[in-house]
C-alpha positions in Angstrom: -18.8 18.8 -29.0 -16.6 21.4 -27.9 -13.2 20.3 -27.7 -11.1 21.4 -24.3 -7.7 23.3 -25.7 -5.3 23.4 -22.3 -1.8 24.6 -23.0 -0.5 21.7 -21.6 -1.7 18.1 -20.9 1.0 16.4 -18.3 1.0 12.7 -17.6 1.9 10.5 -14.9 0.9 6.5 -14.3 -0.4 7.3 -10.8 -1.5 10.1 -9.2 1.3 10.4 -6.3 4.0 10.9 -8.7 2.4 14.4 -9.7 0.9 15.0 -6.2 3.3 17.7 -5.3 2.9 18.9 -8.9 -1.1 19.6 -8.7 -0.7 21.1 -5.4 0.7 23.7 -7.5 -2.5 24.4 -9.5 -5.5 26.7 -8.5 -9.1 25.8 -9.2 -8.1 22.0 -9.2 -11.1 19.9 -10.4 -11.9 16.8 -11.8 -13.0 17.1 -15.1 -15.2 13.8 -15.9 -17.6 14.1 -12.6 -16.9 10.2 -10.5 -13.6 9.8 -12.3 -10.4 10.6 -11.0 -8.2 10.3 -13.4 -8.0 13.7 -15.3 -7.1 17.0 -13.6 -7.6 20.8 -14.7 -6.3 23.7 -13.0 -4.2 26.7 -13.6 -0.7 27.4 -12.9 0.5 30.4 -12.7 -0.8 34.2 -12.2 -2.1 37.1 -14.1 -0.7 36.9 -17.8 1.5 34.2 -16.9 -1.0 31.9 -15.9 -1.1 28.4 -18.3 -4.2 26.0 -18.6 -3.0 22.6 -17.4 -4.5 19.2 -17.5 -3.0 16.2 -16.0 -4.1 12.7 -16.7 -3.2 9.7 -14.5 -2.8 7.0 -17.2 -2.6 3.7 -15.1 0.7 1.6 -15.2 2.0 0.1 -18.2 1.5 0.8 -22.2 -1.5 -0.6 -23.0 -3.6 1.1 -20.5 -1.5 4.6 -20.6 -1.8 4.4 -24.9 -5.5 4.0 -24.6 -6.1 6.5 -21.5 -4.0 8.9 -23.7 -6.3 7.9 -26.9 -9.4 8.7 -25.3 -8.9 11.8 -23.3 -7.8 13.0 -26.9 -10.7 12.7 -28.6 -12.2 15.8 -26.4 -9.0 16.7 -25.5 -6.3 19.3 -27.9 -3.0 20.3 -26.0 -0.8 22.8 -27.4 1.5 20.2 -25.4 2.0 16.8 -24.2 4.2 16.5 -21.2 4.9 12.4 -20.1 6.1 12.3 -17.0 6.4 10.8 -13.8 8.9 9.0 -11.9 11.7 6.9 -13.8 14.4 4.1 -12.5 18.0 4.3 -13.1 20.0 2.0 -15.7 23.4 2.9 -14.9 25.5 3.9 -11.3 25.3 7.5 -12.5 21.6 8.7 -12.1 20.4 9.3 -8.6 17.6 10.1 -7.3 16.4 13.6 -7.9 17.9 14.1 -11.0 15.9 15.2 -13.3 16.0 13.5 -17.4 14.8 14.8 -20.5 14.7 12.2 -22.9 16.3 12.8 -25.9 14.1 9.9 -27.6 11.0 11.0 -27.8 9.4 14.2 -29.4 10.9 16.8 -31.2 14.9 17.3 -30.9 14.3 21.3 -30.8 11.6 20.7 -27.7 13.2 18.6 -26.0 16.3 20.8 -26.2 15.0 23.6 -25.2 12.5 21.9 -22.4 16.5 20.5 -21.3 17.7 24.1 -21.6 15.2 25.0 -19.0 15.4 22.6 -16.4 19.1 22.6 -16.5 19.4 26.8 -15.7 16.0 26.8 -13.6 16.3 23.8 -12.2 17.9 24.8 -8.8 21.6 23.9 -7.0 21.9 20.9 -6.4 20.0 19.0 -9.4 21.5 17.1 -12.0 19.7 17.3 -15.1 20.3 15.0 -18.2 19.3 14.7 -21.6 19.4 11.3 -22.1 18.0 8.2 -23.5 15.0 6.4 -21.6 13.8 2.9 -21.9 10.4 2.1 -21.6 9.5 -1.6 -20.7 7.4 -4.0 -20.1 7.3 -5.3 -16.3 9.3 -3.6 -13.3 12.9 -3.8 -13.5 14.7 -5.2 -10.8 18.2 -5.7 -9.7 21.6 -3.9 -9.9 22.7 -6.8 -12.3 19.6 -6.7 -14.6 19.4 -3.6 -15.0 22.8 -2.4 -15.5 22.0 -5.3 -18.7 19.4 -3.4 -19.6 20.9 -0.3 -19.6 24.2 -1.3 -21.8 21.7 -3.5 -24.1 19.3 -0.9 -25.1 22.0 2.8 -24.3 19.2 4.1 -22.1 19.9 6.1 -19.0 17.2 5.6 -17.5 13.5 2.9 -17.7 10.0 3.5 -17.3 7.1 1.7 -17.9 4.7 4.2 -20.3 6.7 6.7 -22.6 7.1 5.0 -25.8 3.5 4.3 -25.8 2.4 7.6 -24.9 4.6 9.4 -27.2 4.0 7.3 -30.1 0.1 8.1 -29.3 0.8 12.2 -29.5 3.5 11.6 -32.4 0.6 10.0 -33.9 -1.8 12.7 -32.9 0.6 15.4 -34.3 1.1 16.9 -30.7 4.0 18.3 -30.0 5.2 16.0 -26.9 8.5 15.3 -24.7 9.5 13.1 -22.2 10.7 15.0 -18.6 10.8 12.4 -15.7 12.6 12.1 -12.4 14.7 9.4 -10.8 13.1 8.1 -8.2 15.3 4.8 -7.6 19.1 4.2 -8.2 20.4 1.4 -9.5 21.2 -0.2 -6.3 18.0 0.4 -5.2 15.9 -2.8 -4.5 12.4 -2.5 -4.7 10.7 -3.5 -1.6 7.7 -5.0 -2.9 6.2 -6.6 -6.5 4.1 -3.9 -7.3 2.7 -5.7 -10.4 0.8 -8.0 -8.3 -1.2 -5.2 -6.8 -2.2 -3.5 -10.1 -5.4 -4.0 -11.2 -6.5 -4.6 -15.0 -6.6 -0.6 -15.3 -2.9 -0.3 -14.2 -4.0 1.4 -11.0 -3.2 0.3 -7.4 -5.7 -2.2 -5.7 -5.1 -0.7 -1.8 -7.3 -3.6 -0.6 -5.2 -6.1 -2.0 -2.0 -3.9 -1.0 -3.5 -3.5 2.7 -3.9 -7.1 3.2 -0.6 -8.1 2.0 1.1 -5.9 4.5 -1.1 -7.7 7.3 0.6 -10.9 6.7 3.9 -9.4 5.8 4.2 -6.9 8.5 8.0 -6.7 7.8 7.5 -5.3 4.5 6.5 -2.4 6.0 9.5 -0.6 6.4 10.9 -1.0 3.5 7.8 0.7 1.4 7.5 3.4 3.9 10.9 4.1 3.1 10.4 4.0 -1.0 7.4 6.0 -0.7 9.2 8.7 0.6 12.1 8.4 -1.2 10.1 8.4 -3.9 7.8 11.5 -3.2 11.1 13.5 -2.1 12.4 13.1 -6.1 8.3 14.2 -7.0 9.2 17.5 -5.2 11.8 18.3 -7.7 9.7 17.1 -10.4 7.4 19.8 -9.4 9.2 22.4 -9.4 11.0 21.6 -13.1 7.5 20.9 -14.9 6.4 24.5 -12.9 9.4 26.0 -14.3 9.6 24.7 -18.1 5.3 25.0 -17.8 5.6 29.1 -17.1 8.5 29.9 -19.5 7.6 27.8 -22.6 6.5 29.9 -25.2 
């Protein structure tokens, strides 16, 4: 079998969090013909152009460790990109800003993967090199997670990293971390996601759909996440484009 050798494999639990990302790519198609959940495309033009794969790893570290597992069996990345959206753990992250973790990969990548998104970033966008968290069910509340962030000295909490970069560690793939905040610590999340996640980690719309029919009232509040949340994807984009294009 001939193994597929992108420069770069990027990650994200569900595909909205990269939408604004792939829009980027040309030639976008699904590699594995009925199944949506890995990308290929190119980014960039002429002699700048870079192979790219993205995989939508379902929610949580079981299903992202074994979607990440079994793309890599056919799969070899020069790199391993997780990211994706991230929530914050302390009054200081907002959303937009942009983290690098300094907890997972190599300390001269995710320097220089920092170094990049910090000067290319744009005005306006805070970039940190910090800690991140990854756990095991949504975090919510000011109060809890403010715990969570003094008990564990993370800046930020998501719900795949460790596993995936434990997976590429184990690989011997060079890998970071580069996520964007998507809710402040204030933030409350409008709905309990977890109960519309299927057994794959992905979202169930039917079940979704028919909540929001008998909880009409809801419906604000999500509308207003979703954006909120696809406004800090933009920036996303344009970092992984950036760091994507100049990494040697």
């Amino acid at each position: 079998m001939n193994r597929i050798k992108p420069f770069v494999l990027v990650t994200s639990a569900l595909p909205g969090e990269l939408a604004p990302f792939t829009r980027r790519l040309r030639n976008r198609r699904y590699v594995f013909p009925g199944r949506l959940n890995l990308l290929e495309g190119v980014l960039g033009e002429d002699e700048a152009a870079r192979d790219v794969m993205v995989l939508y790893t379902g929610v949580g570290e079981d299903v992202a460790a074994k979607a990440l597992s079994k793309v890599l069996l056919q799969v070899t990345p020069r790199l391993v990109l997780i990211s994706g959206t991230a929530g914050a753990l302390t009054g200081r992250a907002k959303v937009g800003d942009i983290i690098t973790a300094c907890n997972h990969g190599e300390e001269s990548l995710q320097g220089y993967l920092w170094q990049i998104a910090r000067d290319r970033a744009g005005p306006g966008i805070k970039v940190w090199h910090k800690p991140l968290h990854t756990a095991e069910q949504v975090i919510s509340g000011a109060e809890l997670r403010k715990r969570v962030g003094q008990e564990t000295g993370a800046f930020a909490v998501d719900m795949e990293s460790a596993a995936l970069a434990r997976v590429a560690k184990e690989k011997g793939l060079a890998h970071a971390a580069v996520r964007v905040i998507s809710d402040e610590l204030n933030d409350t999340m409008p709905l309990q996601y977890e109960i519309f996640m299927k057994e794959d980690g992905f979202l169930s719309r039917p079940r979704l759909a028919g909540y929001l029919l008998t909880h009409p009232w809801k419906t604000p509040g999500l509308i207003a996440a979703v954006r909120q949340a696809h406004d800090a994807c933009l920036v996303l984009a344009g970092v992984l484009e950036k760091m994507i294009l100049e990494k040697a």
